[in-house]
C-alpha positions, 0 to 999 in steps of 0.5 A, a space after each residue: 422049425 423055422 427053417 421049415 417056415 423058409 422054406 414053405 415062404 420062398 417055396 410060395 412065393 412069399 417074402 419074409 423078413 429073413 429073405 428081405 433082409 439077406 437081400 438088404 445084406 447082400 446089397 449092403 456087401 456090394 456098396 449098393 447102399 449108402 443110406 438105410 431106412 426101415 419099418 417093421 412090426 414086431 410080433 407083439 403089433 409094436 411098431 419100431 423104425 430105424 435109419 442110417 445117419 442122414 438128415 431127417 429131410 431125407 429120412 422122410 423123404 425116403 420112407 415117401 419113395 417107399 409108400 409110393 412105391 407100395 401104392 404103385 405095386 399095389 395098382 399093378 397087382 389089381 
């Protein structure tokens, strides 16, 4: 059943945490990625968070370049 879930997303154009993260995977295999940061909501509304070891500077920094990143796409897509 969740496969048929996939399936309808990618056929829609919607990206779901299996797609993003087998494209985080992918990039991860070729070397692109030397530093991790994520968020994510859990089915329950709980919010979770993780990263890769780095300093917390960083850490912070790279959730900013997200938020930022979101707001941009969000302006184009007005």
């Amino acid at each position: 059943m969740n496969d048929m879930n996939e399936y309808r997303a990618r056929k829609n154009g919607q990206v779901t945490p299996k797609m993003l993260l087998e494209l985080l995977e992918k990039e991860i295999e070729e070397g692109n990625i030397d530093a991790l940061a994520y968020v994510a909501r859990r089915k329950d509304g709980y919010i979770i968070s993780g990263w890769s070891n780095m300093p917390h500077t960083e850490i912070i920094g790279l959730f900013e370049v997200g938020k930022k990143q979101v707001i941009d796409h969000m302006y184009e897509n007005e």
